[in-house]
C-alpha positions in Angstrom: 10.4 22.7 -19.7 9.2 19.6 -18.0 6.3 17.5 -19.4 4.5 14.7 -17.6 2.5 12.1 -19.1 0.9 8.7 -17.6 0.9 6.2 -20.1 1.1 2.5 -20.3 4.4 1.2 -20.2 3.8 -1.8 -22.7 2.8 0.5 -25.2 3.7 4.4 -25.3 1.5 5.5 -28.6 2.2 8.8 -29.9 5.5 8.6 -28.1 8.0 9.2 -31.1 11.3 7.1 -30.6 13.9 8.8 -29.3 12.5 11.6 -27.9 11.9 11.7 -24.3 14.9 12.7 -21.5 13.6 10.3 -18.7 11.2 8.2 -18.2 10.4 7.5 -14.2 8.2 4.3 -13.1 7.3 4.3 -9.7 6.8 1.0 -8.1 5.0 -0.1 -11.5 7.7 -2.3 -13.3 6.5 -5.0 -11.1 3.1 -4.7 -12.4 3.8 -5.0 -15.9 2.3 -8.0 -18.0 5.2 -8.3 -19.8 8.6 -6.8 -18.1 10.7 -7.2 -21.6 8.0 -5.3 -23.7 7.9 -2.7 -21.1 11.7 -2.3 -21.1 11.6 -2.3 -24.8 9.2 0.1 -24.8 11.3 2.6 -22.7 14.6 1.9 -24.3 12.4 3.0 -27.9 11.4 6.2 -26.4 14.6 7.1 -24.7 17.2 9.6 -26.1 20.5 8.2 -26.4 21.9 9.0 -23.1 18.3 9.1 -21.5 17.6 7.6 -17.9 15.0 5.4 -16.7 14.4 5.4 -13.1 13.0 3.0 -11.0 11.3 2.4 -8.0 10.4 -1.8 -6.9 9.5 -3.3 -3.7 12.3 -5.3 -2.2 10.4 -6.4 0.6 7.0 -4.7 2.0 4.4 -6.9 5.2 1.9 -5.1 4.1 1.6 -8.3 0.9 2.1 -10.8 3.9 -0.9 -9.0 5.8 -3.0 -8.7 2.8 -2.9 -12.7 2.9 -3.6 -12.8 6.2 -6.7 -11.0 6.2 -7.9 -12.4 2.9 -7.4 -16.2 4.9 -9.5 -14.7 7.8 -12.2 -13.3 5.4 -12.5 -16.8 2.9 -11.7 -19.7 5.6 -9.0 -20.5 3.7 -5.8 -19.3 2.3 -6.4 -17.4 -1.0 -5.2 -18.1 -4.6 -2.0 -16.7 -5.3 -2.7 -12.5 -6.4 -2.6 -12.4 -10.3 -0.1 -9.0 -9.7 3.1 -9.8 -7.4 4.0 -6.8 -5.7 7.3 -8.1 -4.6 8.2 -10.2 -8.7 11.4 -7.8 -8.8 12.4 -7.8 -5.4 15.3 -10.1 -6.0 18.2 -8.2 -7.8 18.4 -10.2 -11.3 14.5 -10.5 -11.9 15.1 -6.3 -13.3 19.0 -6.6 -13.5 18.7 -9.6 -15.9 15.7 -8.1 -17.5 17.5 -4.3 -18.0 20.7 -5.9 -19.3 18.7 -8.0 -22.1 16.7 -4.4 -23.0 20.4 -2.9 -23.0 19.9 -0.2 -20.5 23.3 0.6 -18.2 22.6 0.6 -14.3 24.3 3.6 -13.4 22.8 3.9 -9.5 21.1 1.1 -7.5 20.2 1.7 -3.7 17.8 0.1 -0.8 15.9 2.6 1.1 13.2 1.9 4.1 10.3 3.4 4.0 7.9 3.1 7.5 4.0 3.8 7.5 2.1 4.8 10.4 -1.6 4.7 10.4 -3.7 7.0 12.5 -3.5 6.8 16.4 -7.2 5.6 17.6 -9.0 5.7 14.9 -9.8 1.9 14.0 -12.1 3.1 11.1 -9.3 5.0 9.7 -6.5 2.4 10.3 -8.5 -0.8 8.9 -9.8 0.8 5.6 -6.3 2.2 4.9 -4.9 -1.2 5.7 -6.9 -2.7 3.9 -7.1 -0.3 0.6 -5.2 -2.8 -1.9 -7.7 -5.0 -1.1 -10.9 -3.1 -1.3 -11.3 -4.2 -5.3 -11.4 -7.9 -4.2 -13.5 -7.2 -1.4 -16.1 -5.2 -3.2 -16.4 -8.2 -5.6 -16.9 -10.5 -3.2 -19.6 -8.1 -1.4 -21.2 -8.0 -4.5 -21.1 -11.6 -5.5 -23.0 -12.4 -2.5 -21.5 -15.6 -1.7 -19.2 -14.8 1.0 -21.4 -13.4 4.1 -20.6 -10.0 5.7 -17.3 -9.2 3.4 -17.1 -5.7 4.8 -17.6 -7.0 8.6 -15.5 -10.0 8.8 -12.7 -8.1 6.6 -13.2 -4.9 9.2 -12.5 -8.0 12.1 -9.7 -9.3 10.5 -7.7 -7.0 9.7 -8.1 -5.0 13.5 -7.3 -8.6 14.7 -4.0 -8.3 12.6 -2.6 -4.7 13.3 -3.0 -5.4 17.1 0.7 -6.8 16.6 1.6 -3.9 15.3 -0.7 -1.4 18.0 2.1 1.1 19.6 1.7 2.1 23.3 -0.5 5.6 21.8 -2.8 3.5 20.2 -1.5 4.8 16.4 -0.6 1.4 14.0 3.4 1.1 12.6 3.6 -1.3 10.3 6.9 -3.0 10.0 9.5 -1.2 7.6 8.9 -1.7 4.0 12.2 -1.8 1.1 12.3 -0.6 -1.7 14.6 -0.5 -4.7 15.8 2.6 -6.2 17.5 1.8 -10.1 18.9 4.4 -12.2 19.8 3.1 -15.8 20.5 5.1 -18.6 19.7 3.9 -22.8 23.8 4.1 -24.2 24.8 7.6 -26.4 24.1 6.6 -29.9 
């Protein structure tokens, strides 16, 4: 019997301690306000002898284009993001963190992962490389203050997948990382 459940990772109410086999965190651990709550969290959930695992950006151009095209769309570069997609991509930023919560890395492994977005379709290619940003943008289109958002963002970013424009017309972005960690909380 297998039961799912999304919660927040800070705070896992209703969760009783000890009682859950696994917990899995996909590319989330990075987004968490506060990494050793989170860990702490898990750990107080956990079995003895449960597994966390975890997926993390190591290293992804997609952040590096996002800036880009934010730069195009303000004039200027933009304040750093309040979430940093790549905070764990150096080993000890979750190895340190994991070791302090008392978790055991049992498996740790690098794996590419290569997007392709869809061959001539500009409309199609921009918006999806563009979705992480469409919050900020919508904010900004509804602020007012910053001119054609949707127009100069739509310019931009078609201005910066033409590096990555293959021969029939379909956009590869450069090969993302990503971290895969197994830990497990000790048997009692």
């Amino acid at each position: 019997a297998l039961t799912c459940r999304e919660l927040d990772m800070q705070r896992m109410d209703g969760i009783v301690d000890g009682s859950v086999d696994a917990v899995s965190i996909n590319y989330g651990l990075m987004f968490a306000p506060d990494l050793a709550l989170a860990l702490s969290e898990i750990m107080r959930v956990l079995a003895p002898g449960g597994l966390l695992t975890a997926t993390v950006w190591t290293d992804t151009p997609v952040v590096a284009f996002a800036e880009r095209v934010m730069t195009r769309v303000l004039g200027r570069p933009p304040p750093p993001p309040p979430i940093n997609a790549l905070s764990l991509a150096e080993p000890a930023a979750l190895d340190e963190p994991l070791a302090a919560a008392g978790f055991e890395v049992l498996d740790d492994q690098r794996f590419p992962i290569e997007f392709e977005l869809p061959s001539g379709d500009e409309e199609a290619a921009w918006k999806l490389a563009t979705i992480m940003l469409n919050a900020t943008l919508r904010e900004m289109h509804e602020s007012g203050a910053h001119g054609d958002v949707w127009g100069k963002a739509r310019g931009a970013a078609l201005a910066e997948l033409q590096a990555w424009k293959t021969a029939d017309e379909a956009y590869k972005i450069p090969t993302a990382t990503y971290r895969l960690v197994v830990a497990r909380k000790p048997a009692a």
